[in-house]
LOZAMAR-11371 format. One record per atom (N, C-alpha, C): atom name; x, y, z. Coordinates in pm, whole numbers, plus 50000, padded with zeros to 5 digits. Example, Ala and Ser with C-alpha at 12.3 -4.5 7.8 and 13.67 -1.06 7.14 Angstrom:
<sites>
{site 'N', {51319, 49431, 50780}};
{site 'CA', {51230, 49550, 50780}};
{site 'C', {51320, 49670, 50780}};
{site 'N', {51285, 49775, 50708}};
{site 'CA', {51367, 49894, 50714}};
{site 'C', {51290, 50003, 50787}};
</sites>
This chain:
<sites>
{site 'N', {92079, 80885, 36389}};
{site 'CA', {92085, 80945, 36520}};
{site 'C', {92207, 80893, 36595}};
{site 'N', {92298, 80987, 36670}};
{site 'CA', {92410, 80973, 36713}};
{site 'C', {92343, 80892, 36872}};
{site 'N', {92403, 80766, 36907}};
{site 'CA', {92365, 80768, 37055}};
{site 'C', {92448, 80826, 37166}};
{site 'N', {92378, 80837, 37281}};
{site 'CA', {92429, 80904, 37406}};
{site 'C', {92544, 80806, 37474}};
{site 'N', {92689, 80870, 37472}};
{site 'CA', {92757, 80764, 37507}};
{site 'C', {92743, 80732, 37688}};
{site 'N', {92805, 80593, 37670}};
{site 'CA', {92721, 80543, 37795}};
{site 'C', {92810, 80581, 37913}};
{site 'N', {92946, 80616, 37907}};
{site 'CA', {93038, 80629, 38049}};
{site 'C', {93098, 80789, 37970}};
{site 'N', {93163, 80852, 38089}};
{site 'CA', {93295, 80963, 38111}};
{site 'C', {93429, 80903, 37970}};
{site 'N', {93431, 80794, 37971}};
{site 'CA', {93576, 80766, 37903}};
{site 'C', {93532, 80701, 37767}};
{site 'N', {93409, 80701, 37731}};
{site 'CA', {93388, 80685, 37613}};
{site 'C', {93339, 80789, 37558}};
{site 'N', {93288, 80892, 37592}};
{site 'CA', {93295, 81038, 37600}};
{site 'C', {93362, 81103, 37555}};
{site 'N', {93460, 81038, 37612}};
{site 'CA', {93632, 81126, 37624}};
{site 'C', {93699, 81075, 37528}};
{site 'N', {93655, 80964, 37484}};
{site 'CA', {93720, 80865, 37333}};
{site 'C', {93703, 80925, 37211}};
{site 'N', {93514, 80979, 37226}};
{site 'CA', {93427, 80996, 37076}};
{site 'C', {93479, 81135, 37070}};
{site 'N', {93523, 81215, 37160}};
{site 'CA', {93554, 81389, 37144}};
{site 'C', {93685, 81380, 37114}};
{site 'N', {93814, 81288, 37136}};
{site 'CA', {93906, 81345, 37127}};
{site 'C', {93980, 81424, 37024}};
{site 'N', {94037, 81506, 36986}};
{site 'CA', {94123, 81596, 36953}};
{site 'C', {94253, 81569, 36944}};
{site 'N', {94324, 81559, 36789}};
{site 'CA', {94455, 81527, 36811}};
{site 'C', {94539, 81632, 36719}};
{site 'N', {94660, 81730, 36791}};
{site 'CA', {94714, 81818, 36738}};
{site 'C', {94825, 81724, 36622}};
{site 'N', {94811, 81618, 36612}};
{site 'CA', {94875, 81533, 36509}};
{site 'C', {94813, 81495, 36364}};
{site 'N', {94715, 81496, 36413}};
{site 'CA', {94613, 81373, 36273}};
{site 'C', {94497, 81518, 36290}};
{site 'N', {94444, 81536, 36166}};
{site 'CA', {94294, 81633, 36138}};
{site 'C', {94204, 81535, 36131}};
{site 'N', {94225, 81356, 36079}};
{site 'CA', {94119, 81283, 36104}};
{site 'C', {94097, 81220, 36180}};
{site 'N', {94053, 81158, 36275}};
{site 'CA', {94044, 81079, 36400}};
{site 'C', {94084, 80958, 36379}};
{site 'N', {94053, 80907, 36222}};
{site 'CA', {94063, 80747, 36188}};
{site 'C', {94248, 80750, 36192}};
{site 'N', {94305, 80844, 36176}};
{site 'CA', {94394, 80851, 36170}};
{site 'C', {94559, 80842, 36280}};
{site 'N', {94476, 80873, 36377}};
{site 'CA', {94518, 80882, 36538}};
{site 'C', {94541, 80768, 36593}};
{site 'N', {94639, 80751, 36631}};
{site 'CA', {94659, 80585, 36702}};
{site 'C', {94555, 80610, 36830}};
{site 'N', {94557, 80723, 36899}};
{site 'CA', {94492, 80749, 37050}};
{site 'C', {94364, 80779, 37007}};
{site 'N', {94275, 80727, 36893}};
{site 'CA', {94168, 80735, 36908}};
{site 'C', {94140, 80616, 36891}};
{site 'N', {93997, 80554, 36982}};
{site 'CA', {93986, 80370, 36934}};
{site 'C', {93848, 80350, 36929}};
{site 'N', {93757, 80430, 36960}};
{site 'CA', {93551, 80402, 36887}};
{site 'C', {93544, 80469, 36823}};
{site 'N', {93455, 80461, 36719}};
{site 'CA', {93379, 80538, 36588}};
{site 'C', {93243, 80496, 36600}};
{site 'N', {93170, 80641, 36595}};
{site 'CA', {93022, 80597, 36562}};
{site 'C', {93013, 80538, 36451}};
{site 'N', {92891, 80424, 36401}};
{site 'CA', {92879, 80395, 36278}};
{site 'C', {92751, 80319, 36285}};
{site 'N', {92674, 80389, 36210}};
{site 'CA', {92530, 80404, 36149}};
{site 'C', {92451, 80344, 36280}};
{site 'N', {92465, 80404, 36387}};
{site 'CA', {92347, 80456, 36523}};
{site 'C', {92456, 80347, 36638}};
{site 'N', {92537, 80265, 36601}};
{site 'CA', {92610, 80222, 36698}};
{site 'C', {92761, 80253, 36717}};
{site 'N', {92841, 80160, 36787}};
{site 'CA', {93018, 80219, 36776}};
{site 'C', {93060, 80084, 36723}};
{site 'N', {93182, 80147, 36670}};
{site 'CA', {93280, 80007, 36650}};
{site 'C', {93398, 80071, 36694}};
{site 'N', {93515, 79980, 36694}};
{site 'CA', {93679, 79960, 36738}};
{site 'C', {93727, 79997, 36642}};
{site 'N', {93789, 80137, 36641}};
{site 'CA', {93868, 80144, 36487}};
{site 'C', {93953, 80098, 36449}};
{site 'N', {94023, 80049, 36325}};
{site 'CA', {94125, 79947, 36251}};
{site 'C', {94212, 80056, 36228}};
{site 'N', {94330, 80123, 36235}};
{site 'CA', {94419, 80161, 36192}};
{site 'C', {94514, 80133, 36118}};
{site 'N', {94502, 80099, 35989}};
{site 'CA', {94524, 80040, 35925}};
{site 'C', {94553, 80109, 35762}};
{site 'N', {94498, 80247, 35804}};
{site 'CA', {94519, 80336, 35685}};
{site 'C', {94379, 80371, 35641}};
{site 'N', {94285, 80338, 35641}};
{site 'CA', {94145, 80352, 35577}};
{site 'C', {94049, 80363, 35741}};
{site 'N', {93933, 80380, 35731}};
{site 'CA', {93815, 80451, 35842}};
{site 'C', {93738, 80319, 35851}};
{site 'N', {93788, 80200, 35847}};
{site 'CA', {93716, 80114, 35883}};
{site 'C', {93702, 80111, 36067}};
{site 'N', {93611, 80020, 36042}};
{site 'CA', {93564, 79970, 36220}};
{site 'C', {93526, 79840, 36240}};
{site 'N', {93504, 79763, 36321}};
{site 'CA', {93474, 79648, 36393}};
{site 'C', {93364, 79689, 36522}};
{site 'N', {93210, 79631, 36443}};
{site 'CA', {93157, 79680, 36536}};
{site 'C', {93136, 79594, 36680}};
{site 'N', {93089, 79641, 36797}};
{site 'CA', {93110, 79630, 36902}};
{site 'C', {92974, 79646, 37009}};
{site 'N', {92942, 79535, 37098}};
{site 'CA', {92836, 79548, 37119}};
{site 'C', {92818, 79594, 37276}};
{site 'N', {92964, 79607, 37340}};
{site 'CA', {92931, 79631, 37510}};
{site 'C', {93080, 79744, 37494}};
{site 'N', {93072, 79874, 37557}};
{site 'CA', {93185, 79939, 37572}};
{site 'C', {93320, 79872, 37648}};
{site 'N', {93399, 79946, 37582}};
{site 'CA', {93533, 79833, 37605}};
{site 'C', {93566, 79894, 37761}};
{site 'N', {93500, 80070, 37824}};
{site 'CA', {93552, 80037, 37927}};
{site 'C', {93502, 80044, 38080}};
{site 'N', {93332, 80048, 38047}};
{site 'CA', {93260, 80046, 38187}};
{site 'C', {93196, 79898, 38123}};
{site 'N', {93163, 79843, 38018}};
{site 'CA', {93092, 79718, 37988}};
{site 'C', {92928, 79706, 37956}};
{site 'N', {92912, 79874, 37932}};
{site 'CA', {92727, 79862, 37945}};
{site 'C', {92738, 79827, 37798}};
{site 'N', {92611, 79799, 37781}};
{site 'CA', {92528, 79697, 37634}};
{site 'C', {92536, 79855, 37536}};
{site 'N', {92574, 79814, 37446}};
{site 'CA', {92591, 79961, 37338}};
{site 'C', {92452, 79957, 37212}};
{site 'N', {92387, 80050, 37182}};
{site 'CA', {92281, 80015, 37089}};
{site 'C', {92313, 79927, 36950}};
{site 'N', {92260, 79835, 36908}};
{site 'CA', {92260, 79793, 36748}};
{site 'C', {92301, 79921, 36636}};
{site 'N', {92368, 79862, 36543}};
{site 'CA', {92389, 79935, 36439}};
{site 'C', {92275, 79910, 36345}};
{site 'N', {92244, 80007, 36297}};
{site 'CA', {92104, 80097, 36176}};
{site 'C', {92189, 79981, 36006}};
{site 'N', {92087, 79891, 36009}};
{site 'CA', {92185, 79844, 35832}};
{site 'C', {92129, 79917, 35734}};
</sites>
């Protein structure tokens, strides 16, 4: 289950759209990824990894646990 993101600009993070990159992991201007019921910080780095993350980076509310 995807959770309900908690602010406007993390919202605006998980939707974005880039006329550059078709994958998101791919986008420098994209920086959360859902991952398995929580978010992480994406690594750009060439591969879809993440660093997960437990308070949004930009209102600070508590973000749900990730599903192992």
């Amino acid at each position: 289950m995807i959770p309900t993101p908690c602010c406007q600009r993390m919202a605006d993070d998980l939707n974005r759209t880039c006329a550059l990159h078709d994958d998101r992991s791919d986008c420098p201007d994209s920086f959360v990824a859902e991952m398995n019921g929580g978010y992480g910080l994406m690594i750009h780095d060439g591969g879809s990894s993440a660093v997960k993350i437990g308070f949004c980076p930009w209102c600070g509310a508590s973000l749900p646990s990730m599903v192992c």
